[in-house]
C-alpha positions as CSV (number, residue, x, y, z in Angstrom):
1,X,0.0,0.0,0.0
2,X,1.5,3.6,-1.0
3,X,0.8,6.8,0.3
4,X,1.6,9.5,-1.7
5,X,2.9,12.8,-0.4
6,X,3.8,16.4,-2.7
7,X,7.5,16.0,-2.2
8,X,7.8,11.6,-0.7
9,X,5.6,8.5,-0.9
10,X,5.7,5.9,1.9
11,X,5.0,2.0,1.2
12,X,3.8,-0.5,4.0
13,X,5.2,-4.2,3.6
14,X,4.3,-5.9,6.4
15,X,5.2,-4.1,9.7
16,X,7.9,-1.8,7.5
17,X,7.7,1.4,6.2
18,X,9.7,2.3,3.1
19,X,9.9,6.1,3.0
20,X,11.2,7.4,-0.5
21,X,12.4,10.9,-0.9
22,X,10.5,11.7,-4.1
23,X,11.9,15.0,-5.9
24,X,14.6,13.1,-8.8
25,X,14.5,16.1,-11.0
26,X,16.0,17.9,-8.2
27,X,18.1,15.2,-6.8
28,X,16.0,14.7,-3.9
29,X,16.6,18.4,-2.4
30,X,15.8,19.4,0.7
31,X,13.2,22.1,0.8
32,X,10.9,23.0,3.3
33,X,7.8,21.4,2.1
34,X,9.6,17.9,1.8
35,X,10.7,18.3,5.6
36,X,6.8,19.2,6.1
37,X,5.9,16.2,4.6
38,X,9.0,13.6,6.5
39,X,7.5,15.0,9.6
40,X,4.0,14.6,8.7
41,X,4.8,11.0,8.3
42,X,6.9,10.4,11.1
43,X,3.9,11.0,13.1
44,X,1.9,8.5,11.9
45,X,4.3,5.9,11.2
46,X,5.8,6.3,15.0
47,X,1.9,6.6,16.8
48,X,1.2,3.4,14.4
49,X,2.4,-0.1,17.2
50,X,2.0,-2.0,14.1
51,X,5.1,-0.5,12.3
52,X,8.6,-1.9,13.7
53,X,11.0,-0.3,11.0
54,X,11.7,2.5,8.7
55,X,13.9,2.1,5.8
56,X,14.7,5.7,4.1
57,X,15.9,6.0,0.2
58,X,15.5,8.1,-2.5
59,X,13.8,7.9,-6.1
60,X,15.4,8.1,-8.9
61,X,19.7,8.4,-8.9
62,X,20.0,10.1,-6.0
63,X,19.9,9.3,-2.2
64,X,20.0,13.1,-1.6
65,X,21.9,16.4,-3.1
66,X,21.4,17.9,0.5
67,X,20.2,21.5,0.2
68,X,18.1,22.6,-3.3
69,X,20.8,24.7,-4.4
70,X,18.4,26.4,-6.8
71,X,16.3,26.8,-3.8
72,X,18.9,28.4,-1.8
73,X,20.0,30.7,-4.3
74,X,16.6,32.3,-4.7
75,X,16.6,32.6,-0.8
76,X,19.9,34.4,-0.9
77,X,18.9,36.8,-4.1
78,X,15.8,37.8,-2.2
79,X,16.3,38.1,1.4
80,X,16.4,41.3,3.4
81,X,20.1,42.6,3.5
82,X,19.9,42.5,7.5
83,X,18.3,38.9,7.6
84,X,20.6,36.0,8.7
85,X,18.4,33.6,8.9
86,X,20.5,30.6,7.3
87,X,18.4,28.8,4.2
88,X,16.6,25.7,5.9
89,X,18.6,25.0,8.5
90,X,15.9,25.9,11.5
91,X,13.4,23.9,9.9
92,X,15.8,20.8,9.1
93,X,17.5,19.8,12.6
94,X,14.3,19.0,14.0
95,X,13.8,16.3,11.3
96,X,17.6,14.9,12.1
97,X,16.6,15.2,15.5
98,X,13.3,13.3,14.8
99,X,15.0,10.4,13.2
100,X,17.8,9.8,15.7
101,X,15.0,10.5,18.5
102,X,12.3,7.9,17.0
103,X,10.8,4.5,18.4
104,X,11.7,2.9,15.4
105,X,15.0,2.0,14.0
106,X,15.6,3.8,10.6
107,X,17.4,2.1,7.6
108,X,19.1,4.2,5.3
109,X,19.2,2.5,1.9
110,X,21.3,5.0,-0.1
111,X,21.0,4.3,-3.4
112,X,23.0,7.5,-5.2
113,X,24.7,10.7,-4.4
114,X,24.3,11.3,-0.9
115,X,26.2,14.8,-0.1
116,X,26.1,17.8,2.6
117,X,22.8,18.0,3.9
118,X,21.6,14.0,2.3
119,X,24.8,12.6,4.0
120,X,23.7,13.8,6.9
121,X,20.5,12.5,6.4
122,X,22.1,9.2,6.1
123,X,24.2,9.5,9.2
124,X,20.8,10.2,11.2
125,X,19.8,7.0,10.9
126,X,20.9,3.8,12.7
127,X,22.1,1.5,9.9
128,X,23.2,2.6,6.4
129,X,23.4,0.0,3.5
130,X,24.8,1.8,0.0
131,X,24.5,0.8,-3.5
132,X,28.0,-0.1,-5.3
133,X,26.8,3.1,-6.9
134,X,26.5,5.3,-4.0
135,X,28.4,8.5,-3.3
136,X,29.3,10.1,-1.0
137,X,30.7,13.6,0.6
138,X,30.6,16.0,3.4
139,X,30.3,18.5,1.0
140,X,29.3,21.8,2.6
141,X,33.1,23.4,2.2
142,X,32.6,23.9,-1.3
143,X,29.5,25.8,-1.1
144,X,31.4,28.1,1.5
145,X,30.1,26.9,4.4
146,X,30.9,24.3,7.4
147,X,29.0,20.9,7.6
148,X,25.4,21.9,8.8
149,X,22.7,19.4,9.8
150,X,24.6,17.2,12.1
151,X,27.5,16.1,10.4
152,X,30.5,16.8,12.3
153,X,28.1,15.3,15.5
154,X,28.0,12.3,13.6
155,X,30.7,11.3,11.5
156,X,33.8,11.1,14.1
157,X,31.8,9.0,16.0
158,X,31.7,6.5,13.0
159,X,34.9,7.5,11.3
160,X,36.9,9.1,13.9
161,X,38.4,12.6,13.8
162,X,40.8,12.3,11.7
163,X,38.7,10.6,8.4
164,X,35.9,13.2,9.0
165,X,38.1,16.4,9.3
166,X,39.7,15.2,5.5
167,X,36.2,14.6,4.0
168,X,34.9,17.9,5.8
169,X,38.3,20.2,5.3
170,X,38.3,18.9,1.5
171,X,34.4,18.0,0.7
172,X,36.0,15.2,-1.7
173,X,33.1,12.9,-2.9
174,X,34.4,9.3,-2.0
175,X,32.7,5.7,-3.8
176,X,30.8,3.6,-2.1
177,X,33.7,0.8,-1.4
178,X,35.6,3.6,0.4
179,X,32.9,4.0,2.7
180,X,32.5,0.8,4.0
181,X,36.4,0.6,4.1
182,X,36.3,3.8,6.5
183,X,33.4,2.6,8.1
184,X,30.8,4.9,7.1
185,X,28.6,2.3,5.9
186,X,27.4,-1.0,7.3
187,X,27.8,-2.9,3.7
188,X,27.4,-2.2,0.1
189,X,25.0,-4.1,-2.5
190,X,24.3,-4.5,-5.7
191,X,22.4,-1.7,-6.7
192,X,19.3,-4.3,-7.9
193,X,19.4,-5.7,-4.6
194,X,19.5,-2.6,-2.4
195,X,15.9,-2.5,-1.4
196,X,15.4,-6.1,-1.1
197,X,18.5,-6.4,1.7
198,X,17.7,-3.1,3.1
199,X,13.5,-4.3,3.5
200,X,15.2,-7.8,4.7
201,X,17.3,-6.3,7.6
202,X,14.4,-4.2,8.6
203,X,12.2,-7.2,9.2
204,X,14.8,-8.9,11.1
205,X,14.7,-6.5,13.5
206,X,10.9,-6.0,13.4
207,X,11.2,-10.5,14.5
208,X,13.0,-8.7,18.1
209,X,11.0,-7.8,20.7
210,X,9.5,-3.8,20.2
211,X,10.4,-3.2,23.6
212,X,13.6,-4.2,23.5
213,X,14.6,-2.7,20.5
214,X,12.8,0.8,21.0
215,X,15.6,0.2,25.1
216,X,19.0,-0.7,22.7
217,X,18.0,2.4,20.1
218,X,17.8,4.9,23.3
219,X,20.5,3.3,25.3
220,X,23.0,3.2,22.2
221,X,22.2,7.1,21.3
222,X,22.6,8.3,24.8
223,X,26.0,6.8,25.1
224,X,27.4,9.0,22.7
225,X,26.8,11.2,25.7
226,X,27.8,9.9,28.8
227,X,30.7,8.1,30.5
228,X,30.9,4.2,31.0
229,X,29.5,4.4,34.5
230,X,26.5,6.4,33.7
231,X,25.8,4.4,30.4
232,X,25.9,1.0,32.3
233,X,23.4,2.8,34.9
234,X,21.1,3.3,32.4
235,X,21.2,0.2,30.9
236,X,20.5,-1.1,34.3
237,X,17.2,0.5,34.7
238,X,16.2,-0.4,31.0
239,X,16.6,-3.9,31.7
240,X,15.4,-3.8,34.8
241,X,11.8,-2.4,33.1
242,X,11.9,-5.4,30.8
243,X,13.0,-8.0,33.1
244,X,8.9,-9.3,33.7
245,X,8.2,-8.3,30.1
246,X,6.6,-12.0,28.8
247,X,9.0,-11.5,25.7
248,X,12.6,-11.8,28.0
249,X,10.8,-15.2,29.0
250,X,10.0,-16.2,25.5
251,X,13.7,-15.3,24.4
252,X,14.9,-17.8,27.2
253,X,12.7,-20.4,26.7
254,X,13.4,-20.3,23.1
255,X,16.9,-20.3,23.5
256,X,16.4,-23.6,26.0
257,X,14.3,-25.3,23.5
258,X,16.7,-24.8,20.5
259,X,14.0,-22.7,18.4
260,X,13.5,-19.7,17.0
261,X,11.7,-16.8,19.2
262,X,8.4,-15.8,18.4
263,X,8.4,-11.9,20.7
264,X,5.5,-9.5,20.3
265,X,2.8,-12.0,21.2
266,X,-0.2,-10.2,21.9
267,X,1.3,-6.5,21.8
């Protein structure tokens, strides 16, 4: 089943939700009606218990170009002389924010040129599988200005310092095999085959028990932010919540019994 947006369309299979970015003649921009419309389905899709997993990708050859440059430039040509009001930017980091925030684990299935602001994009979310012909760049520097939407938050935690001040210093645009050999993505596919293992991940997790996945999201973003002793702290709590959850005795019993768990039983 598709729902059709102005600027995205989303697909239901099974408990997953395939969100495509849907604006190829402008490489998937970002504009402000497309974060209108990512938002707008984000609250559905997260207030819907029957959706486990989001996989994000875009139509067409690009992931996404980041900004719409063409957009931007009319911003800048038009604004008021004492107006510094950045294009997009206070609109967009509550949609990065949404994604890394969300119930559901996110999927990015990047299937083309993800740069600047659609890299960033990519880093939001949890996993990122790339298509042999992915590429992609921290690009901001050669448009004159620093990374923007999250990047240099996100990328030395994945590639360390050192990798992401090169990519950000020099905005080179790197292949998709160089960004799983730096770690920036979790694997690359054949480009044929991009949605299929992307969907396929997705329902493996969606097999895991909601409540324990929607605990290892949270516990695994917040300990970007605190030390070990605070991190372990929470994690006690989290499992303490979940210890009398019927799922932590299914995953037992299951294990004991040398079959596979069935979790989520009347949730």
């Amino acid at each position: 089943m598709r729902q059709q947006l102005e600027t995205l369309y989303v697909d239901r299979i099974d408990n997953i939700a395939v969100i495509t970015l849907d604006r190829p003649d402008r490489g998937n921009g970002v504009v402000p009606e497309l974060i209108r419309d990512f938002l707008r389905v984000l609250d559905v899709l997260e207030a819907d218990r029957e959706v486990r997993a989001l996989v994000l990708t875009g139509a067409g050859k690009q992931f996404s170009a980041g900004a719409d440059l063409k957009a931007m430039k009319d911003y800048l040509d038009n604004r008021h002389q004492v107006d510094h009001e950045p294009y997009n930017a206070r609109i967009l980091f509550p949609l990065t924010q949404r994604i890394v925030a969300s119930r559901l684990p996110v999927i990015a299935a990047i299937n083309g040129g993800a740069t600047a602001g659609g890299l960033d994009l990519a880093l939001a979310c949890d996993i990122r599988i790339c298509s042999e012909r992915a590429k992609l760049g921290e690009t901001y520097i050669n448009m004159g200005l620093p990374p923007g939407n999250g990047g240099t938050y996100f990328l030395p935690r994945l590639i360390g310092s050192g990798m992401t001040a090169e990519l950000a210093l020099t905005g080179d645009v790197i292949d998709a095999q160089r960004a799983l050999d730096i770690g920036l993505v979790n694997r690359v596919v054949a480009a044929e085959e991009l949605l299929e293992q992307a969907t396929a991940l997705a329902h493996r997790i969606a097999t895991k028990s909601w409540r324990a996945v929607e605990a290892t999201k949270q516990a695994l973003r917040s300990s970007w932010q605190v030390d070990l002793a605070t991190s372990m702290t929470s994690s006690y709590w989290a499992i303490a919540a979940l210890h009398y959850n019927p799922d932590l005795r299914e995953g037992v019993t299951a294990f004991l019994e040398k079959r596979p768990a069935c979790f989520n039983q009347g949730n």
